[in-house]
C-alpha positions as a Markdown table, in Angstrom:
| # | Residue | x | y | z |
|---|---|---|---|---|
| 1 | Unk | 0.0 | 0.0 | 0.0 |
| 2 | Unk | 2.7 | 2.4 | 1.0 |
| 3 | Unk | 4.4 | 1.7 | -2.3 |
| 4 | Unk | 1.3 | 2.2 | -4.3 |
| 5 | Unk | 0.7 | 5.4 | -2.7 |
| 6 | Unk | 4.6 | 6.3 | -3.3 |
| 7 | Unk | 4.0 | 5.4 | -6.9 |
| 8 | Unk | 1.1 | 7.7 | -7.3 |
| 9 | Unk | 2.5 | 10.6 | -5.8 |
| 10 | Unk | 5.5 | 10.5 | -7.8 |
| 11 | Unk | 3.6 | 10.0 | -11.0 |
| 12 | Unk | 1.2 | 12.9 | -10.2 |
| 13 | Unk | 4.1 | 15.1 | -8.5 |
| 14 | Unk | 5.7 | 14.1 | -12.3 |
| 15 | Unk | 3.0 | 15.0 | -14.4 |
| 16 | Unk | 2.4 | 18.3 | -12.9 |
| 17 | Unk | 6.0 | 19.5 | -13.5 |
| 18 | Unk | 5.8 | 18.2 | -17.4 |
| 19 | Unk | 2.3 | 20.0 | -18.0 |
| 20 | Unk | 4.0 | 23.0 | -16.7 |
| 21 | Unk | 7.2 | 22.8 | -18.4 |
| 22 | Unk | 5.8 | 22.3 | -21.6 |
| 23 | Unk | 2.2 | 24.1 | -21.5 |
| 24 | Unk | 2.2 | 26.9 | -23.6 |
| 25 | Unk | 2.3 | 30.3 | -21.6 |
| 26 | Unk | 0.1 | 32.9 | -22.5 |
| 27 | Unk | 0.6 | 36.4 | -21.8 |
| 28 | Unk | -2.2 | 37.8 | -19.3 |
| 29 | Unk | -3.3 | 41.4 | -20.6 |
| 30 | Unk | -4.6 | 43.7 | -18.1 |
| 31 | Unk | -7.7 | 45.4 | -18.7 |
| 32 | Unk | -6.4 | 48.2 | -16.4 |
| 33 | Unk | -4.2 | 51.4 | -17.0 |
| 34 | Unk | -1.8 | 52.9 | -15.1 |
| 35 | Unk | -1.1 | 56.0 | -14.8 |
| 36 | Unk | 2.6 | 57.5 | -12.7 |
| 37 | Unk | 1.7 | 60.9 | -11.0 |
| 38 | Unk | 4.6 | 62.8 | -9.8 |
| 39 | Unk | 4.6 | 65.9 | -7.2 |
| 40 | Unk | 7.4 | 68.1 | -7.5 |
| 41 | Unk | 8.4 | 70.6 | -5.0 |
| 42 | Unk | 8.1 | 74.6 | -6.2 |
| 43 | Unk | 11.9 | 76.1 | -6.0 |
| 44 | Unk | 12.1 | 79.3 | -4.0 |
| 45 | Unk | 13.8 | 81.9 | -6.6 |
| 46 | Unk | 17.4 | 83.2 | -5.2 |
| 47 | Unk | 15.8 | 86.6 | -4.4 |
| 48 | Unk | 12.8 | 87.7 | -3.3 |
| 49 | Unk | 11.4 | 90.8 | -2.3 |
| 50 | Unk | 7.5 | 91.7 | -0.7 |
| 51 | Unk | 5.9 | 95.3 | -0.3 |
| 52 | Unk | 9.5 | 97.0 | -1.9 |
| 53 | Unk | 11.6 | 94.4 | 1.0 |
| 54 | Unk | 13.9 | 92.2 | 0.0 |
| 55 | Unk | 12.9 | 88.4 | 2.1 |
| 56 | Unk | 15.5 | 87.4 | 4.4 |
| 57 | Unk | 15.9 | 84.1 | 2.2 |
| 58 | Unk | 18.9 | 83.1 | 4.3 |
| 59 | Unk | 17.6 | 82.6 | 7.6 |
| 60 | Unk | 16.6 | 78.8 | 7.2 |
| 61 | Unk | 13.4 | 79.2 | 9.5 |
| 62 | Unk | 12.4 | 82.0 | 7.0 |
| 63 | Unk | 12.9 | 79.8 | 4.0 |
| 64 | Unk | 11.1 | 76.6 | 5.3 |
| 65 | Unk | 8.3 | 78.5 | 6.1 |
| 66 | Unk | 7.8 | 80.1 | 2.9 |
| 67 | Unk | 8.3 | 76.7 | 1.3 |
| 68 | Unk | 5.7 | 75.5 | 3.3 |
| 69 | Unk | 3.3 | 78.0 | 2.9 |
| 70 | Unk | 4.6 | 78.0 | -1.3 |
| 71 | Unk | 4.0 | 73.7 | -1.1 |
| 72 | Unk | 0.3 | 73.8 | 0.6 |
| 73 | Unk | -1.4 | 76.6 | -1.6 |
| 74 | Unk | 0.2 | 75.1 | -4.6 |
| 75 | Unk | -1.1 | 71.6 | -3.7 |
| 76 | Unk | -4.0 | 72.3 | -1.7 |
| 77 | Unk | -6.6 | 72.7 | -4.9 |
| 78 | Unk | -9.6 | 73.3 | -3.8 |
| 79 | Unk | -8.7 | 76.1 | -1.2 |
| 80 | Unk | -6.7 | 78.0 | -3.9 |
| 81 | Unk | -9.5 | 77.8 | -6.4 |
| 82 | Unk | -11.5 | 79.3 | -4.0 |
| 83 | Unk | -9.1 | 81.9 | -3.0 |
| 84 | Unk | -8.2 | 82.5 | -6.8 |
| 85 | Unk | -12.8 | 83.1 | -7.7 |
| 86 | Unk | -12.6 | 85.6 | -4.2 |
| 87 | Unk | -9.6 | 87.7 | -5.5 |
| 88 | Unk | -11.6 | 88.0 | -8.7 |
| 89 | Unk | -14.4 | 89.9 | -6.2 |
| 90 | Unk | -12.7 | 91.6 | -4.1 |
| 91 | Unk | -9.2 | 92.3 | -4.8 |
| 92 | Unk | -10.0 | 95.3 | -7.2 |
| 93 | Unk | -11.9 | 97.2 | -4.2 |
| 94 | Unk | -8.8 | 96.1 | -1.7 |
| 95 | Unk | -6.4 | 97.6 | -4.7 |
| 96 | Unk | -7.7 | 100.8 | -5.1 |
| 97 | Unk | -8.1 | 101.5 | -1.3 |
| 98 | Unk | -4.1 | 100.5 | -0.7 |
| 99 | Unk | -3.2 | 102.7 | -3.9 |
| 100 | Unk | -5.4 | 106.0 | -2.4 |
| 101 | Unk | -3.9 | 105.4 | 0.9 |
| 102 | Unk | -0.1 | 104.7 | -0.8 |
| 103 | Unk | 0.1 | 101.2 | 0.6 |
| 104 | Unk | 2.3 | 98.8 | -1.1 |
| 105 | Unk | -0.2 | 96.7 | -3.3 |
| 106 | Unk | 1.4 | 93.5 | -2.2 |
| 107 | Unk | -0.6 | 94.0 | 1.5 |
| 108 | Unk | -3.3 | 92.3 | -0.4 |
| 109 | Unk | -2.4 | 89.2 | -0.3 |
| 110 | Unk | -2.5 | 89.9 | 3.7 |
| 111 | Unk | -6.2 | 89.7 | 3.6 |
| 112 | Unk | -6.0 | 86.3 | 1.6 |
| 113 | Unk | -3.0 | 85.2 | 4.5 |
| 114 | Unk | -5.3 | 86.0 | 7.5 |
| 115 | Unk | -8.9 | 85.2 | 6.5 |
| 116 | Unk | -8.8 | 83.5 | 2.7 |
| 117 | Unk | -11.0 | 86.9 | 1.7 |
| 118 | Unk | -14.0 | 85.7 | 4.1 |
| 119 | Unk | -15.2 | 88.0 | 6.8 |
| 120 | Unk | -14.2 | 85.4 | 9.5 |
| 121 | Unk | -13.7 | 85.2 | 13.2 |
| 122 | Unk | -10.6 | 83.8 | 14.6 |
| 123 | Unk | -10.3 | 81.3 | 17.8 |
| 124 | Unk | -8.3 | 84.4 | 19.6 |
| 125 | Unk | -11.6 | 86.8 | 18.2 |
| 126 | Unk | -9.9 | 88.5 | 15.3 |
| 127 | Unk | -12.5 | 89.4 | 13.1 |
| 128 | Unk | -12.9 | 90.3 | 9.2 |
| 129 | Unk | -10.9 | 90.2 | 6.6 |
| 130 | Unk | -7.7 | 91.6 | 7.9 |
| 131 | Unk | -8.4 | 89.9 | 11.2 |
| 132 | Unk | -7.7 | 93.2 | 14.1 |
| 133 | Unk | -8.6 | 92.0 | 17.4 |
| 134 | Unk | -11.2 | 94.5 | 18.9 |
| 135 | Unk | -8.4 | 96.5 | 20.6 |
| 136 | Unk | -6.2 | 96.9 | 17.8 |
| 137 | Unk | -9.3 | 98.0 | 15.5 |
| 138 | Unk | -10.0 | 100.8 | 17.7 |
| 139 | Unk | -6.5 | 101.8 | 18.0 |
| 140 | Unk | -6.6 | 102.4 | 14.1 |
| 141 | Unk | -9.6 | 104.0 | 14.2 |
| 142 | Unk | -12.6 | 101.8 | 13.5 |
| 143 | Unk | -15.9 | 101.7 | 15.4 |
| 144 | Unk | -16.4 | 98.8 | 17.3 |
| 145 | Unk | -19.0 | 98.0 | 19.5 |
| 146 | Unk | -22.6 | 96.3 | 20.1 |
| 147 | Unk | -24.5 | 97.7 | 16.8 |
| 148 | Unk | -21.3 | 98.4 | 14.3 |
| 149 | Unk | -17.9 | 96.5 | 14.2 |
| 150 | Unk | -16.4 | 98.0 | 11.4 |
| 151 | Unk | -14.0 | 94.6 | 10.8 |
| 152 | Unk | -16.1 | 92.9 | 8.6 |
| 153 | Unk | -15.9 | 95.8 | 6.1 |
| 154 | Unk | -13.6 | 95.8 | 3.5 |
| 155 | Unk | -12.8 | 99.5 | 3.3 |
């Protein structure tokens, strides 16, 4: 019996390893495609300047920051379509109120920093578009109080 069982198992252990030697092999096609993304980092330019001032570029924490900031907008779609439809609205207004009041036109992009153009209140209650903490607000000179907070307007 144990020889039998030897024979069998050698026979079938045999003709498994001659069917696939010699069984024709077919190449399996994929109905799927594949497609490689790639994400590439933005380079910082050598030199850069905001509002007429050069950025201090060579202080490392200055640099990583601005990288950051430079890698989330760019890959962070949806926010900067957003951000991108808002300027459209508002940043016309914002520009003609920094050029009467000879402001560098680059303080725009502050509004879009601090609130994304929304009239929004911050966890520490900054409020608006620029975000001025009540105190600050009426340091510069706008009304704030119970019936008018003068934050949430652009001008």
């Amino acid at each position: 019996m144990k020889r039998l069982l030897r024979t069998v198992g050698i026979l079938a252990t045999g003709g498994i390893i001659f069917v696939l030697i010699f069984l024709p092999s077919v190449p399996v096609k994929s109905s799927e495609s594949y497609t490689i993304y790639s994400v590439n980092a933005v380079s910082l330019p050598p030199v850069l300047t905001f509002a007429g001032e050069a950025v201090p570029l060579e202080y490392f924490d200055v640099r990583e920051s601005l990288d950051r900031e430079i890698q989330v907008n760019t890959y962070f779609h949806s926010q900067t379509i957003l951000i991108i439809k808002r300027s459209a609205r508002f940043f016309p207004e914002i520009e003609k109120i920094l050029k009467e009041e000879n402001v560098p036109d680059d303080f725009k992009y502050l509004a879009v920093i601090e609130s994304g153009l929304q009239n929004v209140v911050s966890p520490s209650k900054a409020a608006g578009f620029w975000q001025f903490l009540k105190k600050t607000a009426s340091d510069h000179g706008l009304e704030v109080n119970d019936e008018v907070d003068e934050r949430y307007h652009l001008e």
